[in-house]
Each structure stands twice: as structure tokens, then as C-alpha cells.
Z-matrix of the N, CA and C atoms (Angstrom, degrees):
N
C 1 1.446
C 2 1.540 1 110.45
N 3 0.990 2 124.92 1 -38.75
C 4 1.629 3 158.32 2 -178.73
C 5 1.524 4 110.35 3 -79.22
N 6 0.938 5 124.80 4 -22.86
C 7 1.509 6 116.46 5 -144.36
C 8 1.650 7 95.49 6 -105.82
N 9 1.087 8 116.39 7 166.37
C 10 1.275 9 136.29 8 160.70
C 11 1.798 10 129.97 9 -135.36
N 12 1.216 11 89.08 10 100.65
C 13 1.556 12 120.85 11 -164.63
C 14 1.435 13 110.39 12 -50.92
N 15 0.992 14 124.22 13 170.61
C 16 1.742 15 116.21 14 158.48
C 17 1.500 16 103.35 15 -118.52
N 18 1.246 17 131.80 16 38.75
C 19 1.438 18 151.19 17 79.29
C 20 1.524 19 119.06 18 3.34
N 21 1.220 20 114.70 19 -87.36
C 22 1.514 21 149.08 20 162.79
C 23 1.533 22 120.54 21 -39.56
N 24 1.767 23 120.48 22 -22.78
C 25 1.030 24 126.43 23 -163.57
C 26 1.587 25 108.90 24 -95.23
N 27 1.582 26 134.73 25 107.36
C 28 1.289 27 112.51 26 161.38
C 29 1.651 28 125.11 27 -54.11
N 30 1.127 29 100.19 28 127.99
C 31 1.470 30 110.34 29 166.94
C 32 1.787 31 119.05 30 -136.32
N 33 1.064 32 129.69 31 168.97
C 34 1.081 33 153.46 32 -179.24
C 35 1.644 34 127.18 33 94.01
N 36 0.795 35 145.30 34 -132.94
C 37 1.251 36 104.91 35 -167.96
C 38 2.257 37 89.83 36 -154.22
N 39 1.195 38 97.36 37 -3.43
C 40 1.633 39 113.35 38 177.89
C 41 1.586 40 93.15 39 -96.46
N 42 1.192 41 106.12 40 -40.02
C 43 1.860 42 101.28 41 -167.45
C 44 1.606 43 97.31 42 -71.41
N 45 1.121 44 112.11 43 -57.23
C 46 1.705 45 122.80 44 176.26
C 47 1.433 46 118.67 45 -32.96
N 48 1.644 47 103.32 46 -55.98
C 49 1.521 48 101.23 47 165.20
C 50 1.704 49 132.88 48 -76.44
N 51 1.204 50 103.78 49 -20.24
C 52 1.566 51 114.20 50 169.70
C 53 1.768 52 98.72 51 -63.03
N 54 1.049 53 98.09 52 -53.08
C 55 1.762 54 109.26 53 179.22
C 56 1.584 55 113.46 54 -31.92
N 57 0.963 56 115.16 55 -55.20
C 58 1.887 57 134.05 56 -163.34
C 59 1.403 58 92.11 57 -95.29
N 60 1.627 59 126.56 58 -64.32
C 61 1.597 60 102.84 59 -167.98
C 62 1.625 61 113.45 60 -65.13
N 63 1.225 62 123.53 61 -34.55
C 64 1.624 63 124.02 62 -167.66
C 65 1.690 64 111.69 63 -95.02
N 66 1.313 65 89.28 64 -5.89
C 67 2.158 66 89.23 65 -176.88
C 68 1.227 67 107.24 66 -85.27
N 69 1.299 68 110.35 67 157.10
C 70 1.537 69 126.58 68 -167.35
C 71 2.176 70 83.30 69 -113.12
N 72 1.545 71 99.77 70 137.19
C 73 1.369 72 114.85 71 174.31
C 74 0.885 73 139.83 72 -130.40
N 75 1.635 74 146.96 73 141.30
C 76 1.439 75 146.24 74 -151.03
C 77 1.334 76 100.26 75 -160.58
N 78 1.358 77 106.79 76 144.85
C 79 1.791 78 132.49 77 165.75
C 80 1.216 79 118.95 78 -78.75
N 81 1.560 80 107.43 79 106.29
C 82 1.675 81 97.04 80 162.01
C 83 2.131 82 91.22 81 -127.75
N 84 1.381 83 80.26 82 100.13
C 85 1.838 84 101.54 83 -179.45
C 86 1.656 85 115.54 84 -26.03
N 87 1.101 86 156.94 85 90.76
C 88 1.449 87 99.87 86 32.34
C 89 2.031 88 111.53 87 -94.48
N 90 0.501 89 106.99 88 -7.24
C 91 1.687 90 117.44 89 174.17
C 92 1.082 91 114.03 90 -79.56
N 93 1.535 92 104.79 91 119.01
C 94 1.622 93 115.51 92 156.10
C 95 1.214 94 107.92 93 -94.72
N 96 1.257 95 128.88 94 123.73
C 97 1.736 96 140.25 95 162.19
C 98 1.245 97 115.66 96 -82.91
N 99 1.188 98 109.24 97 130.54
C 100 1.526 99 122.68 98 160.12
C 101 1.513 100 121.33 99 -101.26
N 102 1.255 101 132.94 100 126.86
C 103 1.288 102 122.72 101 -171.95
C 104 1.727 103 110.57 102 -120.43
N 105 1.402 104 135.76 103 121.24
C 106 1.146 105 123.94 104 164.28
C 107 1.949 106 113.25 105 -98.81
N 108 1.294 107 120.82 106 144.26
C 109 1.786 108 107.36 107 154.67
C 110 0.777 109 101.80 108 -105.81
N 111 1.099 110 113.13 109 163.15
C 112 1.958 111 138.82 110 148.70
C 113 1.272 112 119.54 111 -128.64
N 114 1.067 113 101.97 112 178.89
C 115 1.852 114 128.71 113 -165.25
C 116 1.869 115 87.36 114 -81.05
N 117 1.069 116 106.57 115 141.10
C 118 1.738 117 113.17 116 176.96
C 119 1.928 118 91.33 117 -84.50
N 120 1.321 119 99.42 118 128.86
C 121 0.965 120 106.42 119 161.55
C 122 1.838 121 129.28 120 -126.06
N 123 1.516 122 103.42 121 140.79
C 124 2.010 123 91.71 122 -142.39
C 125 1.768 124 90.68 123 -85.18
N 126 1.378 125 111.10 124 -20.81
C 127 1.139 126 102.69 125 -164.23
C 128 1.679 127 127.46 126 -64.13
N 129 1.148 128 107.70 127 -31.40
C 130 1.381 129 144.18 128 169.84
C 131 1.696 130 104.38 129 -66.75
N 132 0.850 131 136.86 130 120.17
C 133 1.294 132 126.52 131 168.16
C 134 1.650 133 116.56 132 -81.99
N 135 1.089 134 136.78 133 67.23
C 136 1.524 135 139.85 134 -149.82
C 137 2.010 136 96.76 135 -95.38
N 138 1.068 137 101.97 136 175.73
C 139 1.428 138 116.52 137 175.00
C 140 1.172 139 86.14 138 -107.76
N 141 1.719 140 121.30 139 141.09
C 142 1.764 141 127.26 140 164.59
C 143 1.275 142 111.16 141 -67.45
N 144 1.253 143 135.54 142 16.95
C 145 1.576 144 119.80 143 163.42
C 146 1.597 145 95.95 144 -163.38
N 147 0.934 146 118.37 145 152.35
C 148 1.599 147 120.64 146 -158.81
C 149 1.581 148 87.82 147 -148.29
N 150 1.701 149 109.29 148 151.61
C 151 1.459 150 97.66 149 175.54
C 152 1.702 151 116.43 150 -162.29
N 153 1.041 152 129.11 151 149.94
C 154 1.135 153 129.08 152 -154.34
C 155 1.581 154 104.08 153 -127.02
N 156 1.270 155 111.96 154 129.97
C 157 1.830 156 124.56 155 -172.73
C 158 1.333 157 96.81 156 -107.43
N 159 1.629 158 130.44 157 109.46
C 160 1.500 159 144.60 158 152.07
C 161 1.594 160 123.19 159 -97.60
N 162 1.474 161 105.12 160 103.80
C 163 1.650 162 114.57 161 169.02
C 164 1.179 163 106.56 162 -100.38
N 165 1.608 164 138.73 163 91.07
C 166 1.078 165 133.94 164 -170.37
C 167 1.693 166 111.34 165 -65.43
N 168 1.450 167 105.94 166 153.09
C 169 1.809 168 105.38 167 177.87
C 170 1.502 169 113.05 168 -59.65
N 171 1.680 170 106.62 169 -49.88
C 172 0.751 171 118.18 170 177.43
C 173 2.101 172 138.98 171 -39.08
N 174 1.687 173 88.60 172 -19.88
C 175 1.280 174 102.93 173 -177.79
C 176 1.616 175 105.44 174 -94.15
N 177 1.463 176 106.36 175 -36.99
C 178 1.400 177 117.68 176 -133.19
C 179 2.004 178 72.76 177 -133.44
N 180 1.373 179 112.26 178 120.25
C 181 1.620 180 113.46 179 168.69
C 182 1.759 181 106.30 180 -65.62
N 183 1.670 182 92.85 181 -75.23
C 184 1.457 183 116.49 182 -166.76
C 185 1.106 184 113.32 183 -45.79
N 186 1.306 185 126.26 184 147.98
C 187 1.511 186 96.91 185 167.46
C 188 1.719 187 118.05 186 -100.18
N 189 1.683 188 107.84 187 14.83
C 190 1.268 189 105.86 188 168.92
C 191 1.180 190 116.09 189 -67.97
N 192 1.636 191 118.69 190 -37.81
C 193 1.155 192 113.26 191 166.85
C 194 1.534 193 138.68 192 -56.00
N 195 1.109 194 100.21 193 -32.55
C 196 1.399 195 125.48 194 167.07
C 197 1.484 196 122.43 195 -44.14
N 198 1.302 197 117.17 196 -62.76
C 199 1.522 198 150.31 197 175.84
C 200 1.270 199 105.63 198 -58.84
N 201 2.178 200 132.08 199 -40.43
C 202 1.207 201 130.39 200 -145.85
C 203 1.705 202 86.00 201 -104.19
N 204 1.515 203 129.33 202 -52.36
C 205 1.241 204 126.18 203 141.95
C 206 1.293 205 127.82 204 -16.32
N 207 1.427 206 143.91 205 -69.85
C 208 1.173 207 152.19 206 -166.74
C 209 2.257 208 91.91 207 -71.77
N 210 1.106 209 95.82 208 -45.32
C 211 1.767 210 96.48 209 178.80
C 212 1.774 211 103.37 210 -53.25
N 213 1.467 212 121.26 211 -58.25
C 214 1.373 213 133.28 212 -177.10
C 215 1.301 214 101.05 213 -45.64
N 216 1.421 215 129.99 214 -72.19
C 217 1.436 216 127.64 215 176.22
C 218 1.177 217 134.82 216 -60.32
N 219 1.046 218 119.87 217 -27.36
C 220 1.630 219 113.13 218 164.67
C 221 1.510 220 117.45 219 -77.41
N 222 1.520 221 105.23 220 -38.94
C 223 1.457 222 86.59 221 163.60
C 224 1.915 223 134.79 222 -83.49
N 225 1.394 224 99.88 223 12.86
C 226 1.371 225 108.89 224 -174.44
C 227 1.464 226 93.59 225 -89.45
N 228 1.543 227 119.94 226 -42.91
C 229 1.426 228 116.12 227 178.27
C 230 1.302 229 112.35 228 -92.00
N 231 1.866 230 138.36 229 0.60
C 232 1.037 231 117.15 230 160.60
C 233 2.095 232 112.86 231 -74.91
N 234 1.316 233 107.66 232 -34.45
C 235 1.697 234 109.50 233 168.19
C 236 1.455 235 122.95 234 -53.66
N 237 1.519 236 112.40 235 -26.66
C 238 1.640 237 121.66 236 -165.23
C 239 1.353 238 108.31 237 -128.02
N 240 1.389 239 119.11 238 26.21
C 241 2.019 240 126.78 239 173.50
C 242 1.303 241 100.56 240 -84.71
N 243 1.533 242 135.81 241 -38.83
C 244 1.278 243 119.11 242 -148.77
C 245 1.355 244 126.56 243 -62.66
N 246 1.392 245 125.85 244 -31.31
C 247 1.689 246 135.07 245 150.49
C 248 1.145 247 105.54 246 -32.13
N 249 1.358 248 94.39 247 -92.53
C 250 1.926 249 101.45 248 172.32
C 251 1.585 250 124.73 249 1.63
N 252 1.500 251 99.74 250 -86.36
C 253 1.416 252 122.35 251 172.43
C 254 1.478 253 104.95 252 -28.73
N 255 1.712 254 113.43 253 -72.41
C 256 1.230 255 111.01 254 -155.87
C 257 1.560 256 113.83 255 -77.28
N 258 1.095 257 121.38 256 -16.56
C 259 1.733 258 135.72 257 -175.61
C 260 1.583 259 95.01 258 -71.65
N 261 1.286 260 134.76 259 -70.89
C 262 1.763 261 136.02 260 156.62
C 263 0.967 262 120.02 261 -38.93
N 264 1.727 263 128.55 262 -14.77
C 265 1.616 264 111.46 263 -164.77
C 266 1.780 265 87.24 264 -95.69
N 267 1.543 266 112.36 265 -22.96
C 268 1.702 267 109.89 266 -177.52
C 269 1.325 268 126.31 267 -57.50
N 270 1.728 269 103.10 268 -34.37
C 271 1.507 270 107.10 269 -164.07
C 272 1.858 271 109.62 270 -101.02
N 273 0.907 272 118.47 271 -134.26
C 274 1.941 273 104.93 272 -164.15
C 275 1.407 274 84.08 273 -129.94
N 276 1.423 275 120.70 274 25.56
C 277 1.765 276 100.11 275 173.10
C 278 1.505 277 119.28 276 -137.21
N 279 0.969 278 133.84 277 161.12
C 280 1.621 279 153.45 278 179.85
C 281 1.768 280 96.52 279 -104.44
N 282 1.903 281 96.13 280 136.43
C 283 1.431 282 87.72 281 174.59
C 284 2.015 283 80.04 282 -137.14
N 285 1.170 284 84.84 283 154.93
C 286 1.900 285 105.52 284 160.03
C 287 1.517 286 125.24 285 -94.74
N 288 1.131 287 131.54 286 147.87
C 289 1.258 288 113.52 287 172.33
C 290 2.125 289 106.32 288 -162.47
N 291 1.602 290 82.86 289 132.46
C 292 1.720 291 89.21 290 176.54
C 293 1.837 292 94.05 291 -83.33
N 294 1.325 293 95.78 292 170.20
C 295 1.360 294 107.00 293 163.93
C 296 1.936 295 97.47 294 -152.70
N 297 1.672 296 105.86 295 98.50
C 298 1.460 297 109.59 296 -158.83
C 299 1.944 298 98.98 297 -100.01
N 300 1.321 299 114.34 298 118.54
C 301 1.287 300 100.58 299 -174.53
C 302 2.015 301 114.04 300 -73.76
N 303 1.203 302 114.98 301 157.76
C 304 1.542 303 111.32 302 -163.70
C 305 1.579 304 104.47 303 -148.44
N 306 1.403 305 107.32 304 17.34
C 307 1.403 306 111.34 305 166.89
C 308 1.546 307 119.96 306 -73.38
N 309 1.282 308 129.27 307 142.76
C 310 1.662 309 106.71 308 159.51
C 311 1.276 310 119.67 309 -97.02
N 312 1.410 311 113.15 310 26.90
C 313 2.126 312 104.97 311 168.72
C 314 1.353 313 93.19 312 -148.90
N 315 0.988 314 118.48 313 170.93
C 316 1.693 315 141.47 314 -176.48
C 317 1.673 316 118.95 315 -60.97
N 318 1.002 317 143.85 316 77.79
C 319 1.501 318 131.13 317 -133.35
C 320 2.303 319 80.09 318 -113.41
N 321 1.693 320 88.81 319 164.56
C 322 1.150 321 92.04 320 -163.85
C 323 1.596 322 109.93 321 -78.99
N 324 1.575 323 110.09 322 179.10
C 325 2.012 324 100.24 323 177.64
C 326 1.383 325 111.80 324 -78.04
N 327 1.793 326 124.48 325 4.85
C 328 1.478 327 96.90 326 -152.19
C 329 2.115 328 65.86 327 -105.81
N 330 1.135 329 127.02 328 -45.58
C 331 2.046 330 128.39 329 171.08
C 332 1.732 331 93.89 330 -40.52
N 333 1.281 332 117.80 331 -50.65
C 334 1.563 333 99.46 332 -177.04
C 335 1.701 334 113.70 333 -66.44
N 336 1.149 335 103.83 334 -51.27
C 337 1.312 336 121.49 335 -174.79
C 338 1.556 337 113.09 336 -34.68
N 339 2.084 338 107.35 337 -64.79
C 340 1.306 339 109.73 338 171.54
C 341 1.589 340 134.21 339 -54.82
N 342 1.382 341 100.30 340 -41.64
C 343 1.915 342 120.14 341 150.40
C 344 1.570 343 104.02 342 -6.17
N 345 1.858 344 87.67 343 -67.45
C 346 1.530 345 102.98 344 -159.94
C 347 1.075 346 131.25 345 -42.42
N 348 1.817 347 104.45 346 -56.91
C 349 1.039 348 109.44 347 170.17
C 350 1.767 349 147.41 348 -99.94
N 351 1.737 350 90.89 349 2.25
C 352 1.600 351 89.36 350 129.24
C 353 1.070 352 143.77 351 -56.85
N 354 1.608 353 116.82 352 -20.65
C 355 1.530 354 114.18 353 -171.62
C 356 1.725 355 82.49 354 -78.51
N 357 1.770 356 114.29 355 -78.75
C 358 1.384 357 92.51 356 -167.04
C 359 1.242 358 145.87 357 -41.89
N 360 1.631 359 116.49 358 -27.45
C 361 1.197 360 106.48 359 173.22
C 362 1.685 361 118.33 360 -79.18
N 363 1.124 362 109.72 361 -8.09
C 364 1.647 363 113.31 362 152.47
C 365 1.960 364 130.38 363 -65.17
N 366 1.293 365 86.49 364 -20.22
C 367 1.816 366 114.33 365 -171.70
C 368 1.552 367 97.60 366 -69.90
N 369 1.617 368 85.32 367 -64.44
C 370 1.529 369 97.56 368 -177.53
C 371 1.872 370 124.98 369 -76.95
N 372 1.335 371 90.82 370 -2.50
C 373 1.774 372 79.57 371 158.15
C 374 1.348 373 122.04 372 -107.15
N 375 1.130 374 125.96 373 -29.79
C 376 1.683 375 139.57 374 143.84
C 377 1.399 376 116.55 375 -20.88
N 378 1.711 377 109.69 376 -75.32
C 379 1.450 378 103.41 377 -167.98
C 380 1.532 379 94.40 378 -130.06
């Protein structure tokens, strides 16, 4: 119920870029979201929302920081997906979504956390 699959994980490197040129994007501080939909397709066995965690170098030197960040957010949106999930799994579409951090210092999990779920409940009134 909890978990976040690698199912769930965008990967490859065509989906990634389809992701950024065709997604529509919004700020919920420290996260910028990117959101793509698509057409549900049955053949494919896909997860209805797929999602991609970006700590750019550029923000973040170390990469401990990097890693302890990327830990905060995935688990802020593996505790706060379940709306999400189930609101997309109703209708006929698949959406993608980055969640790119854009802070320049280390902000805490409960500031990431709330981020979070402004973004989703922004997700979910959008699409």
C-alpha cells in the first residue's frame, strides 16, 4: 500500500526526455514538478503514475547531499501517493511526473514533506 515499486519509477532515457519537453510545470517550493499524461495503454502493463526524483549537482555539490534529499522525497511521496494513485487509476490515463528539487540548502522532511503534498493535491486537480 506504502511502497514504491520500481514499477512506479521513470526510467529510460526517451521517457525522461518526452517528460521535460511535453510536460506542463509548476512550483510548489522547494519542488518544481513536471507533469506529463497519456492515453492508458492496456497493453503495456504500466503503473498509472510513474515518477522521477531530480537533485540537480548543480544545486546540491556533495553528493551526500544529493542522496539524503532524493531519500526525503521519495519517501515524502511514497507516505502521500495514495490519492494520487487512486484518482489516475479511475480515469483512462497514465501521467509521469518529475519532482526536481530547486532549493540551495538542505531544507527539512516535514518543509519537503508539505511541498509534497501541495504538489499532489495540485496534480490531482489539474489532471
Amino acid at each position: 500500500m506504502y511502497t514504491f515499486s520500481k514499477k512506479e519509477k521513470l526510467t529510460g532515457k526517451i521517457a525522461v526526455n518526452m517528460l521535460f519537453c511535453k510536460g506542463k510545470g509548476f512550483i510548489s517550493f522547494p519542488l518544481r514538478v513536471v507533469v506529463q499524461t497519456m492515453e492508458r495503454n492496456e497493453e503495456k502493463q504500466e503503473a498509472p503514475v510513474r515518477v522521477l526524483i531530480v537533485v540537480p549537482k548543480k544545486r546540491r555539490k556533495h553528493a551526500v547531499d544529493r542522496n539524503l534529499l532524493k531519500r526525503r522525497i521519495r519517501e515524502a511521496y511514497r507516505l502521500n501517493k495514495l490519492g494520487l494513485v487512486e484518482e489516475i487509476s479511475r480515469g483512462n490515463k497514465n501521467i509521469r511526473v518529475a519532482f526536481q528539487y530547486v532549493a540551495n540548502e538542505n531544507l527539512s522532511y516535514n518543509e519537503i514533506e508539505g511541498a509534497m503534498r501541495k504538489a499532489i493535491w495540485k496534480i490531482k486537480e489539474k489532471y
